[in-house]
C-alpha positions in Angstrom: 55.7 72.2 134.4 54.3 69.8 131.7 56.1 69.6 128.3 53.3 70.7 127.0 53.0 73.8 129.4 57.1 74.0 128.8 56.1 74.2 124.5 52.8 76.6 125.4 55.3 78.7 127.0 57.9 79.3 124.1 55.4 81.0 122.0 56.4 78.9 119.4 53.9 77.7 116.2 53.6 73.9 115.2 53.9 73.2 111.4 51.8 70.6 110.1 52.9 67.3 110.7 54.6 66.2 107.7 53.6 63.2 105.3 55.9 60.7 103.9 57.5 61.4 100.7 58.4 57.5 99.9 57.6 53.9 101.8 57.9 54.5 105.2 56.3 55.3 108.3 56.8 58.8 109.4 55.9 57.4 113.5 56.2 54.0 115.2 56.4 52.7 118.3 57.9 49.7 119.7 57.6 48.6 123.0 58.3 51.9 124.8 59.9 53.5 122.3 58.9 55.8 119.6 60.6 56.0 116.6 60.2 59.1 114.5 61.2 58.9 110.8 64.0 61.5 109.4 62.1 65.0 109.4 62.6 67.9 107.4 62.3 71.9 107.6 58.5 72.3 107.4 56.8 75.5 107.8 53.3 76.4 108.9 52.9 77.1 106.2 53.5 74.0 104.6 56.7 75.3 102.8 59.8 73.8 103.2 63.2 75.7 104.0 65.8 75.0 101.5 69.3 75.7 100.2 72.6 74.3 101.3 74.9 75.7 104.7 77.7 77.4 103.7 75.9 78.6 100.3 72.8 79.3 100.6 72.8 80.6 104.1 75.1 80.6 106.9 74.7 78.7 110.3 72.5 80.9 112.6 70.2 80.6 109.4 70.3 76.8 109.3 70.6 76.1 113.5 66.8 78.3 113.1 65.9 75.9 110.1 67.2 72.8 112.9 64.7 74.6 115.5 62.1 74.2 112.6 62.6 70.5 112.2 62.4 70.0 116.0 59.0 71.6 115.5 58.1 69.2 113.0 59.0 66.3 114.9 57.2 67.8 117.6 53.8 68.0 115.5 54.2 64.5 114.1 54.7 63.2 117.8 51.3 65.4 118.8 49.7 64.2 116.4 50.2 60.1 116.9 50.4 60.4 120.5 47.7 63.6 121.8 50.2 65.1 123.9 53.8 65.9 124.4 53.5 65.0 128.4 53.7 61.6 126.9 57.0 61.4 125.9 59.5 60.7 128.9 63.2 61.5 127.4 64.6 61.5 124.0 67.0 59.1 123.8 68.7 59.3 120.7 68.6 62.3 118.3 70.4 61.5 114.5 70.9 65.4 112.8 71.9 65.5 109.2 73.2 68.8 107.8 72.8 69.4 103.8 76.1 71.7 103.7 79.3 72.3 101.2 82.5 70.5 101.9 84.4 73.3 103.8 81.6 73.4 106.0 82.6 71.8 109.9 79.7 73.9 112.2 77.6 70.7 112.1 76.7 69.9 115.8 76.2 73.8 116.1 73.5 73.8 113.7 71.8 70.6 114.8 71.8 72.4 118.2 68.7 74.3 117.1 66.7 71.2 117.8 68.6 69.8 120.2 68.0 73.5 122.6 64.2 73.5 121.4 63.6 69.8 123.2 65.6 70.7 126.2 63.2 73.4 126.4 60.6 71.3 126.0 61.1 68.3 128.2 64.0 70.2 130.7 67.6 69.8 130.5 67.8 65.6 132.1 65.1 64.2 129.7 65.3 66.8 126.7 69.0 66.0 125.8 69.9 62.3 124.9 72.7 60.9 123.0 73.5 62.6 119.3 74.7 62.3 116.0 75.4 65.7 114.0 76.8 64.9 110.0 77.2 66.4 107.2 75.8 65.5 103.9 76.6 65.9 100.4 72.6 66.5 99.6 69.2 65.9 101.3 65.9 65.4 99.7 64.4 68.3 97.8 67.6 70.5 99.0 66.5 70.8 102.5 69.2 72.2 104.9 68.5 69.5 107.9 66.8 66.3 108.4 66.7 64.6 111.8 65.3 61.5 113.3 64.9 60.9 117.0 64.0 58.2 119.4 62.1 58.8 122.1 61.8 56.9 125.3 57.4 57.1 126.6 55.8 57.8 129.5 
């Protein structure tokens, strides 16, 4: 199957592709790579998830807000490139987590996007190399923000 037919098949909505929220582009590509900016928890509805792991809500909660993100990046990539199908791998995947200072689950929650692209483009191409961190803050008090490089078709 497609990565597109492999997304159809997860029965899962596409937020709207977010805008930027400073001087930068949210999408570029270089030579055969595309760059996608850092990416926050958009919802469909055009909300954004907040709070901080470990206070706000605990790490299933903020591996689903993860998943969300990967569906953001997933909208922003539809939306500069048509299709999914023309992405080949992700290569490198960088997952910052908004969470207090006792808080270690890091690469667990990042795994919510992480799972959602191996889904997507199958377990060889969907998982590259990764960074999972934890942050003393993110913008607006989102949970997670991630930025990914993608290898193209």
């Amino acid at each position: 199957m497609t990565p597109e037919e492999n997304f159809k098949a997860l029965n899962l909505e596409l937020p709207p592709a977010p805008k930027p929220m400073g001087v930068y582009k949210p999408f570029l590509i270089v030579g055969n790579f595309a760059y996608v900016s850092g990416h926050g928890t958009i919802k469909s509805d055009g909300t954004m998830i907040v709070g901080k792991v470990g206070k706000d809500m605990d790490a299933d909660e903020a591996k689903l807000a993860a998943q969300q993100v990967g569906l953001a990046i997933l909208a922003t990539l539809r939306q500069n490139l048509g299709s999914l199908d023309r992405i080949k791998r992700v290569i490198k995947t960088l997952g910052m987590v908004n969470a207090t200072p006792d808080f270690g689950r890091h690469p667990f929650v990042i795994n919510g996007c992480s799972e959602l692209f191996a889904k997507v483009w199958g377990t060889d191409n969907g998982v590259g190399v990764r960074s999972a961190v934890g942050m003393g803050s993110l913008p607006d008090n989102i949970p997670v923000e991630i930025e990914v490089m993608f290898e193209l078709a």
